[in-house]
N, C-alpha and C positions, 0 to 999 in steps of 0.2 A: 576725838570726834564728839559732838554733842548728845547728850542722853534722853533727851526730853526740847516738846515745841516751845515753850518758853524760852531755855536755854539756847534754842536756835535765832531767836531774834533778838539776842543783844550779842550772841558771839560770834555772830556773824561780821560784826564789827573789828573781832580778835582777828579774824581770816586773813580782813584786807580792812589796816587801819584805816587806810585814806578813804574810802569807802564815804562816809558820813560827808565830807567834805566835795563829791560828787553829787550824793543825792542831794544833800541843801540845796544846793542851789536848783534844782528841778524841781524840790517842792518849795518854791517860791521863798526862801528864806537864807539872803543874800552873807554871807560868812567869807572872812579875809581868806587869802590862801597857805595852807600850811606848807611849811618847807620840812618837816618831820614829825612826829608821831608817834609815842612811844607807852604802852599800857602800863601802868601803875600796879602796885599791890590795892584789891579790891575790899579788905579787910578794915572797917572804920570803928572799929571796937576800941573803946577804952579803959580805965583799969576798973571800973565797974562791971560788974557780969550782967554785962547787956548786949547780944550781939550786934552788931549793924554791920550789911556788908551789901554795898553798893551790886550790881550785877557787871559791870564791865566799866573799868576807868583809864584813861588815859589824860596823858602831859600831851598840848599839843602847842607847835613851835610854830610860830610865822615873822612874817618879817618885819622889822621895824619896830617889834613891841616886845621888849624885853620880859624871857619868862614864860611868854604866851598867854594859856589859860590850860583849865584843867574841862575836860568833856565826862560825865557821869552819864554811862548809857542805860537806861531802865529799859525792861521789857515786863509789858502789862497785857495782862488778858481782861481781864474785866475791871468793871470800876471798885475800889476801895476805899476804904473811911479813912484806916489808919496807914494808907500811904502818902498824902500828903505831909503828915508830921512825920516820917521817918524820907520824905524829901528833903524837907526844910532842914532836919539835922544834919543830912550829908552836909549840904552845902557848906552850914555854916560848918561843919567839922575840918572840912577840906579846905575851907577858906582861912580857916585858923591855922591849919597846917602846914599848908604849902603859900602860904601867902601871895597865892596868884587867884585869879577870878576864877570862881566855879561855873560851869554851865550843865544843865540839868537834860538830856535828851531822852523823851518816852518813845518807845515804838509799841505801837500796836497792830493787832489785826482786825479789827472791827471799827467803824464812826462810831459808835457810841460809847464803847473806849476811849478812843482819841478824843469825841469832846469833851468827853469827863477830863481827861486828862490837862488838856490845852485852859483849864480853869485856871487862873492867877491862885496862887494859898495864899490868903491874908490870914498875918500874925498879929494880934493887940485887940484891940475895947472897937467900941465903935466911936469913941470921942479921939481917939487914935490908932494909926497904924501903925507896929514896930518894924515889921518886916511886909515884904510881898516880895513871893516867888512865882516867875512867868517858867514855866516850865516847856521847852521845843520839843512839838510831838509829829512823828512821820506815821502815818497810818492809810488805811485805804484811800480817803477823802485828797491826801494831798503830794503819794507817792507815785511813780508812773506807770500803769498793767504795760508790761512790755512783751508784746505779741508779734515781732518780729525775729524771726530766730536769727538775722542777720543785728540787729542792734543785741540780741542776746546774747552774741556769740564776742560783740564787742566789748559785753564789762559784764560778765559771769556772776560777778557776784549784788550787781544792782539788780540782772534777773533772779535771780534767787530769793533776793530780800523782796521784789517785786511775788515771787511765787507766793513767797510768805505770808505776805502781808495783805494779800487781797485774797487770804485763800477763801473765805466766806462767800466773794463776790460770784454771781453768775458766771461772770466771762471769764472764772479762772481754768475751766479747761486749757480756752487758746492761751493764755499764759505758761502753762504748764506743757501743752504742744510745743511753744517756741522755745522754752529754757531743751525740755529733749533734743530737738534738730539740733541746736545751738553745742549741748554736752557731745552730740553722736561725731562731731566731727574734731572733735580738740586730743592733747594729748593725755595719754591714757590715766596717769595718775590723775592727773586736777579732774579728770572725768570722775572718775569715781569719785573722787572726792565731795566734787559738790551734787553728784547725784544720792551717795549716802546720806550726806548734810541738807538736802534737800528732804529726802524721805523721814528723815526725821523730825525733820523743823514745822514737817505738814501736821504731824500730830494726827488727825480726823481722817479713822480706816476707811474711808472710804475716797479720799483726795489722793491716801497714799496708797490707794488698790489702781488707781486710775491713774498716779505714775509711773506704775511698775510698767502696768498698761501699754502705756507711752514707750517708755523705754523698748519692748517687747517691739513694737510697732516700727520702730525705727530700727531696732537692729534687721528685723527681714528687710527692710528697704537697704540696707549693705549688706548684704549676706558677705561673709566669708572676710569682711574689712577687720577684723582683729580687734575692733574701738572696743572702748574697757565697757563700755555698755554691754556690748554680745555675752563679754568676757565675762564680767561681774554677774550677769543674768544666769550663763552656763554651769556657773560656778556654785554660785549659792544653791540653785536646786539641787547640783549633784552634794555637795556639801550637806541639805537640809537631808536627802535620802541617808546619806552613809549616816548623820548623827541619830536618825532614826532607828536604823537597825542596830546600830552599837549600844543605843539607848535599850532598844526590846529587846536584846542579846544578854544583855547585864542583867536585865529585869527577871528574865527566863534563869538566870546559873540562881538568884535570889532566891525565885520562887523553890527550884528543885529543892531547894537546902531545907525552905523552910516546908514545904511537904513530907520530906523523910525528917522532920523532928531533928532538925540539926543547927544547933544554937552558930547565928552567926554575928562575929563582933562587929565593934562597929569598923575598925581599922579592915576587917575583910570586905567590908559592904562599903567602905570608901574606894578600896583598890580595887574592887570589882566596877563601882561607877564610874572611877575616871579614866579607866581602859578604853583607849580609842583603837584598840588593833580588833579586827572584827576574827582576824585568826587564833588569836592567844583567846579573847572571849571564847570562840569555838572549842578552844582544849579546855578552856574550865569550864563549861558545859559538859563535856563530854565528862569530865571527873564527877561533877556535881553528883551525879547520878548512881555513884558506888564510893565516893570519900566516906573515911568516918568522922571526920571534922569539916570544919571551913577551910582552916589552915592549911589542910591537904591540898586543897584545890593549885597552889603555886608550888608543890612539891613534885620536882622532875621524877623520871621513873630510875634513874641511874643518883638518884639522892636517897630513894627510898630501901 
């Protein structure tokens, strides 16, 4: 699952390869049809210690043209200097490598990203051009707000990229309305799936306070349906309660030790933090309080 909103908008592409090859064409940027699709190793480093690593690459196959082409998918938040010349390297890296055509894809979440982005790089003098790189960018300006939860519920992950990528925009509520109806009725794994990868690809606390929102909202409109929405929801709070008190349970056997003057290592203060049984914490609390070590704390009474 992805760690970070950046990371959600190029691996989104890792989810559902073909993905790319739907949206083109919706934002107006007409591409042959793939017959397969297969991600590459992302790593364009060579035996200099310089690293260069594309954020999502794939081989993609179609018909009649031996080979295909190679798809380099970039994910940009704002505009940058020295992104153009570590574009222009992929390519030609990847062009040298794989001796098929590179193609360069930016996604963004803002127009003023994307037009930065959508700028040709020219490389050479101005009495010549060596190079020029037109780089393909999907971002707000040219992707579709999909606010029907019946078209959302039709290709899951175009609404997603959709939630993604207009989240700056006004009307991304009803976006975010229609990918939930669309998640509340699907099967349960891909639900959560793309409702977690959703939550995090929003990045901005307060788009993802207003999906949880969402979510909450449509499970009482099913009560008792079982969809991994209710499910996930029910879960994680009781989850975040138990982590809490296991958390202040451990915190409490710490304290006791170190209030009676009693030196604790670090290997006892590790096995006391990752103790998730809230009853075993309860018995070494209950020691904490008359042990003469730390160590005592895991010593049974039929050991002592």
């Amino acid at each position: 699952m992805v760690s970070t909103a950046h990371e959600a908008m190029h691996r989104i592409f890792r989810e559902d390869p073909h993905l790319f090859a739907r949206v083109l064409p919706r934002a107006g940027i007409p591409f042959p049809e793939a017959t397969s699709i297969e991600p590459l190793d992302t790593d364009l480093t060579e035996i200099r210690p310089v690293e260069r690593r594309v954020d999502s690459l794939f081989r993609v196959h179609t018909e009649g043209e031996e080979g295909g082409f190679l798809l380099a998918v970039e994910a940009q938040g704002r505009p940058d200097a020295d992104k153009p010349s570590s574009w222009t390297y992929y390519l030609a890296h990847l062009y040298a490598k794989y001796r098929l055509p590179p193609i360069l894809l930016v996604v963004c979440r803002d127009k003023t990203t994307a037009a930065w982005a959508a700028e040709p790089i020219r490389i050479g003098r101005r009495v010549h051009t060596s190079m020029v790189v037109f780089p393909l960018v999907l971002g707000p300006g040219n992707l579709p707000a999909i606010t029907d939860p019946e078209e959302a519920a039709g290709d899951l992950a175009l609404a997603v990229l959709s939630a993604l990528a207009h989240a700056k925009d006004p009307g991304h509520p009803a976006i975010l309305d229609a990918l939930a109806a669309a998640l509340s009725g699907v099967e349960r794994e891909q639900a959560y799936s793309w409702a977690e990868f959703t939550e995090t690809g929003l990045g901005d606390a307060r788009a993802r306070t207003l999906w949880r929102e969402l979510l909450s909202t449509y499970t009482l409109r099913f009560p008792g349906s079982g969809t991994i929405i209710e499910e996930a929801i029910l879960k994680g709070r009781e989850e975040g309660r138990e982590e809490g008190r296991e958390k202040a349970r451990a915190e409490d056997i710490l304290r006791v030790l170190r209030v009676r003057g009693i030196e604790v290592p670090d290997a006892v203060r590790e096995r006391v933090g990752s103790c998730v049984d809230l009853d075993v914490l309860g018995t070494w609390l209950d020691r904490a309080v008359t042990v003469g070590s730390a160590d005592e704390l895991f010593v049974e009474p039929s050991e002592a």
